[in-house]
TIKE-12670 format. One record per atom (N, C-alpha, C): residue number from 1; residue in three letters; y, z, x. Coordinates in nm, 2 decimals. Example, Ala and Ser with C-alpha at 12.3 -4.5 7.8 and 13.67 -1.06 7.14 Angstrom:
! residues 2
atom gunu: 1&torba: ALA&c2: -0.57&c3: 0.78&c1: 1.32
atom gunu: 1&torba: ALA&c2: -0.45&c3: 0.78&c1: 1.23
atom gunu: 1&torba: ALA&c2: -0.33&c3: 0.78&c1: 1.32
atom gunu: 2&torba: SER&c2: -0.22&c3: 0.71&c1: 1.28
atom gunu: 2&torba: SER&c2: -0.11&c3: 0.71&c1: 1.37
atom gunu: 2&torba: SER&c2: 0.00&c3: 0.79&c1: 1.29
//
This chain:
! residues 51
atom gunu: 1&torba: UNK&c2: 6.94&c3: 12.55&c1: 3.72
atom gunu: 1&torba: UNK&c2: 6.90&c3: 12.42&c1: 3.77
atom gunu: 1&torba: UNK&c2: 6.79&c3: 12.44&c1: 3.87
atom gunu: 2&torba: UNK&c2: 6.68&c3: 12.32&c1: 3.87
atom gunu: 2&torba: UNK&c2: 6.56&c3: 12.34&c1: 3.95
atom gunu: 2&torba: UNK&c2: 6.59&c3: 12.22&c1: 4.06
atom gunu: 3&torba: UNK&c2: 6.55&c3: 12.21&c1: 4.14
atom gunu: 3&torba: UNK&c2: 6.52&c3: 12.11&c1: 4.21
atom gunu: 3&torba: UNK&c2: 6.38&c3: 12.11&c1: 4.31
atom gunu: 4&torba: UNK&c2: 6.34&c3: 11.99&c1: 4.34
atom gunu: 4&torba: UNK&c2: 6.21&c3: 11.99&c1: 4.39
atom gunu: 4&torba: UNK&c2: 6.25&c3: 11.92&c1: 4.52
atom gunu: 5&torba: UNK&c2: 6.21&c3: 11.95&c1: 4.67
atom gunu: 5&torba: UNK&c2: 6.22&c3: 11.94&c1: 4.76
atom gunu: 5&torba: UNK&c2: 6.11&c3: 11.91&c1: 4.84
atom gunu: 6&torba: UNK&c2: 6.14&c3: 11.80&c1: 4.95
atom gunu: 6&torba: UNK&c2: 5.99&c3: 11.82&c1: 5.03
atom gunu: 6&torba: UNK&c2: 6.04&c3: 11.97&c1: 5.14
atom gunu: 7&torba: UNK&c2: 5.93&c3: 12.01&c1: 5.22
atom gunu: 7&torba: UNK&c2: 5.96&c3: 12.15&c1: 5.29
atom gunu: 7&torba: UNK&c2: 6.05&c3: 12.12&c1: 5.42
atom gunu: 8&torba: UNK&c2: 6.03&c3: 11.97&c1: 5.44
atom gunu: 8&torba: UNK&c2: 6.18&c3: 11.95&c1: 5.56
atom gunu: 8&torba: UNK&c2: 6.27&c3: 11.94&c1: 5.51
atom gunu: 9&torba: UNK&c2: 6.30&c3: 11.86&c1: 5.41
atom gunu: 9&torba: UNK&c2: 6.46&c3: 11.90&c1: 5.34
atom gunu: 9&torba: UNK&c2: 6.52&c3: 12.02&c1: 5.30
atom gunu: 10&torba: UNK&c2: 6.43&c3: 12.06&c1: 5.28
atom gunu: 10&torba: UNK&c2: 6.45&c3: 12.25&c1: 5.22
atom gunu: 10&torba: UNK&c2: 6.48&c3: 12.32&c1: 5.35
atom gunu: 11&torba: UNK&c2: 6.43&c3: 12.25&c1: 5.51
atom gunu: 11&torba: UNK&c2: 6.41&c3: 12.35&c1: 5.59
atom gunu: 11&torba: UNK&c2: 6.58&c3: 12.31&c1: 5.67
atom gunu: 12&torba: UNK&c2: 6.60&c3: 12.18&c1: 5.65
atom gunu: 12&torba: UNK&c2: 6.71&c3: 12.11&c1: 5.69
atom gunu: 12&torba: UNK&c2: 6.85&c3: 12.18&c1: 5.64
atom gunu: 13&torba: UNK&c2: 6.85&c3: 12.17&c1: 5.48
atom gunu: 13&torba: UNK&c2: 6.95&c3: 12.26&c1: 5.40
atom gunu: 13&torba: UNK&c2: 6.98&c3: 12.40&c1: 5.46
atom gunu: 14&torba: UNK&c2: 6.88&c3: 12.47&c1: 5.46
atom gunu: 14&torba: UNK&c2: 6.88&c3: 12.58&c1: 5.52
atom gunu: 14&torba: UNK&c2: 6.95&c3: 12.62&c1: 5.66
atom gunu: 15&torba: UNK&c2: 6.89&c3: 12.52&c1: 5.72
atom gunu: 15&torba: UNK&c2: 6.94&c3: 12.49&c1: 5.85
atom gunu: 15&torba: UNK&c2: 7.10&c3: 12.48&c1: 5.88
atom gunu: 16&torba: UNK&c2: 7.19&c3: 12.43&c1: 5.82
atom gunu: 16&torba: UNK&c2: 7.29&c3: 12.35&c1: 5.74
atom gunu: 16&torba: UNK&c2: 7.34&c3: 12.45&c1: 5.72
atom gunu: 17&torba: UNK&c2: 7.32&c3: 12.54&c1: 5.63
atom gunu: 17&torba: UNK&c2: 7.38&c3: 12.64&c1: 5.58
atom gunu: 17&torba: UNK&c2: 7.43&c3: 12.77&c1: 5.65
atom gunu: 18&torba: UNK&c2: 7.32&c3: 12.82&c1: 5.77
atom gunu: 18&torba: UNK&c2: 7.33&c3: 12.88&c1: 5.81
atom gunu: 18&torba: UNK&c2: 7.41&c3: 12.88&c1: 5.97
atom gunu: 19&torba: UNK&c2: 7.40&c3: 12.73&c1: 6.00
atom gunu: 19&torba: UNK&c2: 7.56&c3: 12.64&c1: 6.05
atom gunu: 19&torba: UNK&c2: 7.69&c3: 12.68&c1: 6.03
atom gunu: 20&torba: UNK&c2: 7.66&c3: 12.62&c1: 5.86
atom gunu: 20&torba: UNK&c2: 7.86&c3: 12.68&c1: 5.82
atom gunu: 20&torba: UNK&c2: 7.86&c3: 12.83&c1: 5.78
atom gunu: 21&torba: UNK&c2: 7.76&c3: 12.89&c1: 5.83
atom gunu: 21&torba: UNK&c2: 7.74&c3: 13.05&c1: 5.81
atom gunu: 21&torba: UNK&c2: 7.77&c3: 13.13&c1: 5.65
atom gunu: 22&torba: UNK&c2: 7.71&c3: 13.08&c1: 5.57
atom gunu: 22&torba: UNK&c2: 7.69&c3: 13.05&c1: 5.43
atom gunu: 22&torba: UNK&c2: 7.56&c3: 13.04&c1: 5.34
atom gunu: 23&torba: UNK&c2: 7.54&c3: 13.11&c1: 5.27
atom gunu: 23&torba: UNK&c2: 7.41&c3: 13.12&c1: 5.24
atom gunu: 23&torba: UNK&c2: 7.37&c3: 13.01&c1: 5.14
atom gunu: 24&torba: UNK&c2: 7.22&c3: 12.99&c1: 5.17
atom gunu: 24&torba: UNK&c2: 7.19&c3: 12.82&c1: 5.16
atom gunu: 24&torba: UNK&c2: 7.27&c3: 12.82&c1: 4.98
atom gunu: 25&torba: UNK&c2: 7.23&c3: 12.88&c1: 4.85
atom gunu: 25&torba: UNK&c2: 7.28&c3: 12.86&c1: 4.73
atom gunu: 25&torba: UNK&c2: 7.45&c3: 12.77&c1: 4.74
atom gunu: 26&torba: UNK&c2: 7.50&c3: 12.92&c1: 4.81
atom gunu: 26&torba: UNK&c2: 7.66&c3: 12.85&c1: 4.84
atom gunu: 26&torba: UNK&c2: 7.69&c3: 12.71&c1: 4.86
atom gunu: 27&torba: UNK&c2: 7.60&c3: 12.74&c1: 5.00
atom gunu: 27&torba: UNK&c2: 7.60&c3: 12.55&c1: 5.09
atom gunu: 27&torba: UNK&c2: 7.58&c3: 12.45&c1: 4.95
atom gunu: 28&torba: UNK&c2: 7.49&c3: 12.45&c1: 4.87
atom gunu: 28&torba: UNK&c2: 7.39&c3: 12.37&c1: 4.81
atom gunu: 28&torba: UNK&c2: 7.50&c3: 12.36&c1: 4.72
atom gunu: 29&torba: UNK&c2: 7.55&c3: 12.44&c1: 4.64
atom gunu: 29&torba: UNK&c2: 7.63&c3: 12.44&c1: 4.49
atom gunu: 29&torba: UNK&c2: 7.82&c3: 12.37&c1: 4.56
atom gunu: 30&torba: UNK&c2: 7.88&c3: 12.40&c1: 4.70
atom gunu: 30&torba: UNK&c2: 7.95&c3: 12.34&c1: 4.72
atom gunu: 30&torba: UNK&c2: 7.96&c3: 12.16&c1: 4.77
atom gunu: 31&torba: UNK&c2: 7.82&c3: 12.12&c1: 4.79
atom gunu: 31&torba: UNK&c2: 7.82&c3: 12.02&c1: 4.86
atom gunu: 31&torba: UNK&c2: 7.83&c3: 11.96&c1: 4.72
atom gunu: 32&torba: UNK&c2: 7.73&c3: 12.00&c1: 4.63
atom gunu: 32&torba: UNK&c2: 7.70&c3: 11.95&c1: 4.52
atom gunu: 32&torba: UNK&c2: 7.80&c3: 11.94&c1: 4.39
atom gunu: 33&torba: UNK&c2: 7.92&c3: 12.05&c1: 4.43
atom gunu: 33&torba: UNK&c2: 8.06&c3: 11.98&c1: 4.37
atom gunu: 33&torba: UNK&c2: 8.14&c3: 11.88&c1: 4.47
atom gunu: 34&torba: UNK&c2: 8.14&c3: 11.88&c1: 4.55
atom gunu: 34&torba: UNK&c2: 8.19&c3: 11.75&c1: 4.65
atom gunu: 34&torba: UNK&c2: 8.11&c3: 11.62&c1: 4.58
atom gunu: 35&torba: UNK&c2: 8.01&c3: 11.61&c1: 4.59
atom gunu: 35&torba: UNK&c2: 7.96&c3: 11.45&c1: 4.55
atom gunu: 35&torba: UNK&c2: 7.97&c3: 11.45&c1: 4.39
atom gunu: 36&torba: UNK&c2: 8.01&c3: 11.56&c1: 4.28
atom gunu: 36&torba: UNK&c2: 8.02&c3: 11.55&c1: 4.20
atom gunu: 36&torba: UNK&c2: 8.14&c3: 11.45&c1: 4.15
atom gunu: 37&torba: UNK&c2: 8.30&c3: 11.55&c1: 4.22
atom gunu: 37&torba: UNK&c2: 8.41&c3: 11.50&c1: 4.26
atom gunu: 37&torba: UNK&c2: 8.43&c3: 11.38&c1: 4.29
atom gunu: 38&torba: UNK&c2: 8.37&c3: 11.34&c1: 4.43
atom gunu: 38&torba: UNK&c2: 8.39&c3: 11.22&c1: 4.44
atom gunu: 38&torba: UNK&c2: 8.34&c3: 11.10&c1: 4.34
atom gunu: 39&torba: UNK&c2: 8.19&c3: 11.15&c1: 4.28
atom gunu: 39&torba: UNK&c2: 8.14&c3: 11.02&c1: 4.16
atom gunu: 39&torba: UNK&c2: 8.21&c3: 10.97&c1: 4.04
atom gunu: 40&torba: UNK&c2: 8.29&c3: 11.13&c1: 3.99
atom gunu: 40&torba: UNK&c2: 8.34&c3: 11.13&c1: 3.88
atom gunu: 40&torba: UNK&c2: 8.47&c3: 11.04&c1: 3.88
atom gunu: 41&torba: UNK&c2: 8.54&c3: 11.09&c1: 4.02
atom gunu: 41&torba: UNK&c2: 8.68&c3: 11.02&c1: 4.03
atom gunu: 41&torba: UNK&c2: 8.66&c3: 10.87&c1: 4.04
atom gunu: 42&torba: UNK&c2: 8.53&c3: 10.86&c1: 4.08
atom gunu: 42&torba: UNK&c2: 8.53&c3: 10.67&c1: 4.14
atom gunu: 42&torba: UNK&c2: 8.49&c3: 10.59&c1: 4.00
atom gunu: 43&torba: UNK&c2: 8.49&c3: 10.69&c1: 3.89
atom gunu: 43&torba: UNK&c2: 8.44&c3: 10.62&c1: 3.77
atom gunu: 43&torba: UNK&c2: 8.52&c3: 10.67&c1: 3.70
atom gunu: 44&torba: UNK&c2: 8.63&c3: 10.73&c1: 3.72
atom gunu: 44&torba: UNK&c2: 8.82&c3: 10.77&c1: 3.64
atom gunu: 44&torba: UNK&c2: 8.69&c3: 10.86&c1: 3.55
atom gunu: 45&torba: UNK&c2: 8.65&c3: 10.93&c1: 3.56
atom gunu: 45&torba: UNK&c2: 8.58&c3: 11.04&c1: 3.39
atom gunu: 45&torba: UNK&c2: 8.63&c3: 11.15&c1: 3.46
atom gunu: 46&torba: UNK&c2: 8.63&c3: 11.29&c1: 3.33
atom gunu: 46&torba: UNK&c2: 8.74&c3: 11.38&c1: 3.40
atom gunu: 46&torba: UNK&c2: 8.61&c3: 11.49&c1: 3.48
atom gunu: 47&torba: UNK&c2: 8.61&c3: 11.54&c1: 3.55
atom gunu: 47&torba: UNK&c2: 8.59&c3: 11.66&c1: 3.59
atom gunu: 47&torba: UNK&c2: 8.60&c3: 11.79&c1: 3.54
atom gunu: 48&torba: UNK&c2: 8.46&c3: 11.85&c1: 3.48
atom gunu: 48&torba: UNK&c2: 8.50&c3: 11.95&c1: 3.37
atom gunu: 48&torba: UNK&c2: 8.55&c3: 12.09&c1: 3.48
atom gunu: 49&torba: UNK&c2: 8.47&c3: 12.12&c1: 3.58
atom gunu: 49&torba: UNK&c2: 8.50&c3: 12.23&c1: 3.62
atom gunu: 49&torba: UNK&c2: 8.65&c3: 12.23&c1: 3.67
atom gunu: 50&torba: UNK&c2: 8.70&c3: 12.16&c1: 3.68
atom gunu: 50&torba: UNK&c2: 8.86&c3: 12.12&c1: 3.77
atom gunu: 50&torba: UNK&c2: 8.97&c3: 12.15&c1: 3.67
atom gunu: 51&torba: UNK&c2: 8.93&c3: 12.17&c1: 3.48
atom gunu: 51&torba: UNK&c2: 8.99&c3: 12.19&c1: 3.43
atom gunu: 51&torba: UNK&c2: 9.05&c3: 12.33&c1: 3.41
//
């Protein structure tokens, strides 16, 4: 996966990450199953990784 970032959000994430003392990939791929979770459930579709 790519993503495109302006350099304060990239510098923010980072920031973030090294908060919950976690390296930014981790931070980024756990937050990013949290909002997955929450979209999927609020639209009843299943959640493949959860299987």
């Amino acid at each position: 996966m790519e993503i495109r970032l302006a350099s304060a959000e990239k510098q923010a994430f980072r920031d973030a990450a090294e908060v919950a003392g976690i390296p930014l990939s981790a931070w980024a791929r756990e937050r990013l199953r949290r909002a997955a979770v929450r979209e999927l459930e609020e639209a009843a579709r299943p959640i493949p990784f959860l299987s």
